[in-house]
Phi, psi and omega in degrees: 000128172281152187230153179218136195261094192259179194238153164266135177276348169270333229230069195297143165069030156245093189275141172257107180245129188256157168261348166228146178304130151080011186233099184262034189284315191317347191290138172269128169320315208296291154328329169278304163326336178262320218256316159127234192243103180324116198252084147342129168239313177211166139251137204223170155266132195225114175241144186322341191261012195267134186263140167239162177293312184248003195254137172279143202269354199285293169323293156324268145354295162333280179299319180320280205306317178286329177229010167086020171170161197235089178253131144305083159308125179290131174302149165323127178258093187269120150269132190251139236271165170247116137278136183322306233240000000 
């Protein structure tokens, strides 16, 4: 499946994947409003066996085929305590 990939301009590492250029219908407004105004980054082929970095490509492919779009969520961030002593 070709997939096109945006970026969030509010949101770092928070990516938008469509299965159509520019066609943000599938989007729950609340969602578009939170990542600000979608930044075209790529276009890719995306097959269930294809390794992506941070995503399982199934997953994707999934989420596409079920709800007209894929949001990619900015990794976790973990701190780990500083002991003093």
């Amino acid at each position: 499946m070709q997939c096109f990939i945006y970026k969030s301009n509010k949101k770092a590492e928070l990516y938008l994947y469509l299965d159509k250029q520019d066609d943000f219908s599938s989007v729950p407004e609340a969602i578009l409003k939170s990542i600000g105004h979608p930044e075209y980054v790529m276009q890719l082929e995306i097959t269930p066996e294809r390794k992506l970095a941070r995503e399982n490509a199934a997953d994707v492919l999934k989420g596409i085929e079920e709800n007209g779009f894929f949001l990619q969520m900015p990794p976790a961030t973990y701190t780990t305590p500083i002991n003093l002593h």
